[in-house]
N, C-alpha and C positions, 0 to 999 in steps of 0.2 A: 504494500500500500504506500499512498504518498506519505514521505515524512520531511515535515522542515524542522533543523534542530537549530536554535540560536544560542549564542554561544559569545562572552567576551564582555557583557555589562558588567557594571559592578559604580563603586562609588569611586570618583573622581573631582580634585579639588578645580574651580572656576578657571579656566583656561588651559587647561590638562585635554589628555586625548586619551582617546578608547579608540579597541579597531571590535567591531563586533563581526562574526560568521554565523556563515546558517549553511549549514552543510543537507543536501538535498537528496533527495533516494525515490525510485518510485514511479520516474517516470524521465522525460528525456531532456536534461538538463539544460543540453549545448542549444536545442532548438527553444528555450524557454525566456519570455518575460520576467527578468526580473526585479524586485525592490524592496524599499525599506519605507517604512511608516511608523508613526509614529502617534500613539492616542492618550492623553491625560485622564486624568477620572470624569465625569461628567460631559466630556468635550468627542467632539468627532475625530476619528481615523484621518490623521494627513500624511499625503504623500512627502518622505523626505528624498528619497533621489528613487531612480530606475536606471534599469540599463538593458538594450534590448540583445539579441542573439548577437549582431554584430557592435557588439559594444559600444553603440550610441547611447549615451545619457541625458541625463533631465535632473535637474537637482530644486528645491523650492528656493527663494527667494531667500528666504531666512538662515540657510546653510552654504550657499555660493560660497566658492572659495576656503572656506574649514573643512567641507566633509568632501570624501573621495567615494566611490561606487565601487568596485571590481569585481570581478569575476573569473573563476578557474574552473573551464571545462572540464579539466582532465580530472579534476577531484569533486567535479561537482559542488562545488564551495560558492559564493557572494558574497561579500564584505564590507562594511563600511568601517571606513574611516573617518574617524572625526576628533579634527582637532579645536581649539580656542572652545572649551565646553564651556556653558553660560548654566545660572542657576534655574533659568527659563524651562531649559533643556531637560529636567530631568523626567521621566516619564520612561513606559513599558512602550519599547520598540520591537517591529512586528515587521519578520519574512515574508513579503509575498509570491508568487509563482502564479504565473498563465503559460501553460505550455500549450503549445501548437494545440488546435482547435480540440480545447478539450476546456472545460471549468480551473477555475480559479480556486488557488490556497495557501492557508494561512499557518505560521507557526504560531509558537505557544507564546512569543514574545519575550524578552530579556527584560530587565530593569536594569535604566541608565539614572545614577543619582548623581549630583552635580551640586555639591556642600564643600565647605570646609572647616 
């Protein structure tokens, strides 16, 4: 079955970096949409970057420039990295997956805290 596993949150002092992964299983990696989101307690699901098959990206407005996208077919892995973390920032960040013409999904989310 499909599994998305994330992986690499934890608590980080205000301007500090995390790389988070989401190692993927289940279906076919190389040909898949994929991304990173990001939802607060009472607030909606937002998009924080994507990155499509051929490694075209899309990042939100709010992370240009700090956060990086990647991806490694060979292991099946996506990554973000993000540096200059802000106390904004802290929230459960969430793998997403659309592979070729098939439904869309979701990991279990990590928690990214951003104190010091």
């Amino acid at each position: 079955q499909v599994q998305l596993v994330e992986s690499g949150g934890g608590l980080v002092q205000p301007g500090g970096s995390l790389r988070l992964s989401c190692a993927a299983s289940g279906f076919t990696f190389s040909s898949s949409f994929m991304g990173w989101y990001r939802q607060a307690p009472g607030k909606q699901r937002d998009m924080v970057a994507t990155i499509t098959r051929v490694r075209s990206t899309n990042y939100a407005d709010s992370v240009k420039g700090r956060f990086t996208i990647s991806r490694d077919n060979t292991n099946n892995t996506v990554y973000l990295q993000m540096n200059s973390l802000k106390p904004e920032e802290t929230t459960v960040y969430y793998c997403h997956a659309t592979p070729l013409r098939a439904r869309d999904y979701w990991g279990q989310g990590t928690q990214v805290t951003v104190s010091s």
